[in-house]
N, C-alpha and C positions, 0 to 999 in steps of 0.2 A: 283436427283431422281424425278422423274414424281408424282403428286400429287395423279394422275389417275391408279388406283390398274390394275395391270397387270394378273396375276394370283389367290389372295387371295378372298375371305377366302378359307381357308383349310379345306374340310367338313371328317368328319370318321364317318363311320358307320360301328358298329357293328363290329369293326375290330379285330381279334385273331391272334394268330399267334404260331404255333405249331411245333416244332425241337424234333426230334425221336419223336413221340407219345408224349408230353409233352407241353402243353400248357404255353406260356411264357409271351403270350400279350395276355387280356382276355376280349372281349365282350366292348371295347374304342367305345363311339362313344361320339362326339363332333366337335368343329368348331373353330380354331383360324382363328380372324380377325387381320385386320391391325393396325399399328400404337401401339402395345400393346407390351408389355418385358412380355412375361412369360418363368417361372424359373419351370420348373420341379423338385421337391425337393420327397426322396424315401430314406428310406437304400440300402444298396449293394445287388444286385442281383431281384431289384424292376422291372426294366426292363426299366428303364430309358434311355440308352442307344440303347438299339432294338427299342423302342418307336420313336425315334429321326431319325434311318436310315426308320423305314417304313414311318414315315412323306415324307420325302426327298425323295425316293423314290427307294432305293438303295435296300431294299428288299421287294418282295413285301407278303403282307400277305396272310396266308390259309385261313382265312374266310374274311369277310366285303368288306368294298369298302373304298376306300382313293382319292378325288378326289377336283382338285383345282378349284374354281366355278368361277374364272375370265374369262375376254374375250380372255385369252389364255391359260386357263386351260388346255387347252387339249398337251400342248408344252411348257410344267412347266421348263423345263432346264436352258434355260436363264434365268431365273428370280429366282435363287435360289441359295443358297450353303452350305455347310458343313462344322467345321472345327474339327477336333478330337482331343480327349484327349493329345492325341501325335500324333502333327504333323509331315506331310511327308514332306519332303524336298529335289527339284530334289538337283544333285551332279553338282550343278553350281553356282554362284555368288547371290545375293540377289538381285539385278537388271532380272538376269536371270530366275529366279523364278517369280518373277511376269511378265515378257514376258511371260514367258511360260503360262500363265493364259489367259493373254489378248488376245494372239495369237490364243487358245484355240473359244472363243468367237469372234474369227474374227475383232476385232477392229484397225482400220487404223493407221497406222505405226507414223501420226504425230499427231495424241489423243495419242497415247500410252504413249511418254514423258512427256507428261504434267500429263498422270494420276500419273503415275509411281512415281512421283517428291512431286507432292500431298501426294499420301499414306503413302511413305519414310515420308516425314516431319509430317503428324499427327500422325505417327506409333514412332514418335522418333528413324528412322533407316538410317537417310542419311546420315551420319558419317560412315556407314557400308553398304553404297552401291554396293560395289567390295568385298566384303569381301565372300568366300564359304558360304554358306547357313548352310552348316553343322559343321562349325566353329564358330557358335553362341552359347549362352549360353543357357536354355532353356526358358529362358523367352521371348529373342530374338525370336528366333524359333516360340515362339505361336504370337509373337506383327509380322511375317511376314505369316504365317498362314492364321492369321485374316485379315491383310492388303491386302494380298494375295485374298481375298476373298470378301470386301470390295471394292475392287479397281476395281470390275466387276459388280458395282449397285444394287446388288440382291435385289430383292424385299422381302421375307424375307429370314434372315441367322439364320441356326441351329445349335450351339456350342455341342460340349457334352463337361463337366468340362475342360475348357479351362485352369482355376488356378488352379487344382487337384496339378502339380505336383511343384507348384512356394511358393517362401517364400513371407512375405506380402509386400513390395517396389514394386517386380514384379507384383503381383496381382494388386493393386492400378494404376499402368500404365495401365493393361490390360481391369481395367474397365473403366477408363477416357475412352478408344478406344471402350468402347462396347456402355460407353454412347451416343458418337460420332455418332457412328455407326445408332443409332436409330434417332437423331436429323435429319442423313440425311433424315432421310425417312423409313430406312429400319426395318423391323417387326423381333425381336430379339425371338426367341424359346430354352432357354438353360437350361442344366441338371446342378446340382450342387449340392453338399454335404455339402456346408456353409450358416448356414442358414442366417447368418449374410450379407452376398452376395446375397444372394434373398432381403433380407428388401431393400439395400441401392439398389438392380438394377429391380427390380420384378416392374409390375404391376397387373400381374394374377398368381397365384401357379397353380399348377397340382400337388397333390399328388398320388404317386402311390405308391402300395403295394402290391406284388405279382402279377403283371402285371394288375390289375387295377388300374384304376382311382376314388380313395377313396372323393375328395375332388378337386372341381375348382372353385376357389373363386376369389375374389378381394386380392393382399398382407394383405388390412387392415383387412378384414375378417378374415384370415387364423391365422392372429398371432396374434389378438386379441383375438381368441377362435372357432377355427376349432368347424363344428359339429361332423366328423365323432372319434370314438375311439382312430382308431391306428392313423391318425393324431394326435391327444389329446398327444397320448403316445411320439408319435415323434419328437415333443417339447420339450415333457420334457425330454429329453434324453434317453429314453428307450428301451433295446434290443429287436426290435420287434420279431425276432427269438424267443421270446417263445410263442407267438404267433399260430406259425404252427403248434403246438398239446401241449394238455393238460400233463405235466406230470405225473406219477399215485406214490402216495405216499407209502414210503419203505413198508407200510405194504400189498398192493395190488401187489405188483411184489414179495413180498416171496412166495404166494397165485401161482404163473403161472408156 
């Protein structure tokens, strides 16, 4: 990976983003730079997830601007990738899957081997080079995902909870390969529900809360003593769902 930022930073302003009438991503503006792991950390329905596809650029938002300030911002594709909660997996060999990638990106037929061979071996999947793609376990599945995605240079890669659906051996693989990932070079942006997974891979939190952006600190900040509330709360394991309105005590609802 080139030393020299192709696309980054990532500038947002003032970005929302609105499904029936309903505001889901609220008023985001900030800047992820290069060279940084952050870990978006939220409860369920934060908007973590939406967050990650309008970065990437897969949806685009109803209000603000999303835009990549490098000297090819303007042609962010190459230099970027995704990988989702649950990966897709074409209906062909695990070799075959990542051609399909590289193929994708136009990359010449005798780089293609040697990348392919690389990935396999840091991804621990060359033992199961021939093997359907969809004949892996799931842990497989995300370690070719990621490799799958990895093996095209991106400048930076955007996970959503890559170990959401893995027991902890699998996880432990998946992040050896994430920290890889970034030694190459490449700017890590990923969601995740473990906050213990943020400590050991994080260098910047993002928290978000009903589609804001409550809180973006350093890791050492955030878990030494966030400033904002519902961050405080979300530490300490608290349903922030009561949060969204006051309940009114027995004696005020006999009253209505």
């Amino acid at each position: 990976m080139p030393n020299n930022t192709k696309i980054l930073p990532l500038d947002l302003k003032n970005v929302s983003h609105s499904i029936n009438g309903m505001r889901y991503i609220k008023d985001i503006t900030l800047q992820l730079g290069t060279n940084v792991n952050t870990m978006i950390l939220g409860p369920n329905g934060a908007g973590k997830s939406l967050f990650l596809r309008i970065c990437h650029g897969l949806i685009t938002p109803s209000q603000g601007e999303v835009k990549f300030l490098g000297p090819s911002g303007a042609q962010p594709k190459k230099y970027q990738a995704m990988v989702f909660q649950k990966p897709v997996m074409l209906q062909r060999s695990v070799i075959g899957n990542m051609e399909f990638a590289l193929k994708s990106q136009k990359i010449p037929k005798n780089r293609m081997v040697s990348i392919i061979e690389e990935t396999l071996e840091a991804t621990g999947l060359s033992r199961l080079a021939k093997v359907s793609a969809r004949e892996l376990s799931t842990g497989e599945q995300q370690r070719l995902a990621i490799g799958r995605a990895w093996s095209l240079k991106p400048e930076i890669l955007f996970l959503d909870e890559p170990t959401a659906n893995l027991d902890p051996a699998a996880t432990h693989v998946v992040e050896k390969i994430i920290n890889e990932i970034k030694k190459s070079g490449t700017t890590i942006v990923m969601a995740t529900h473990d906050l213990g997974q943020a400590k050991r891979l994080a260098d910047n939190i993002l928290f978000l809360y009903r589609g804001r952006v409550l809180e973006n600190s350093s890791v050492e900040t955030f878990f030494s003593g966030p400033k904002n509330d519902l961050a405080q709360s979300f530490l300490r394991g608290e349903l922030l769902w009561w949060h969204r309105q006051k309940l009114k005590p027995p004696s005020e609802l006999r009253n209505h």
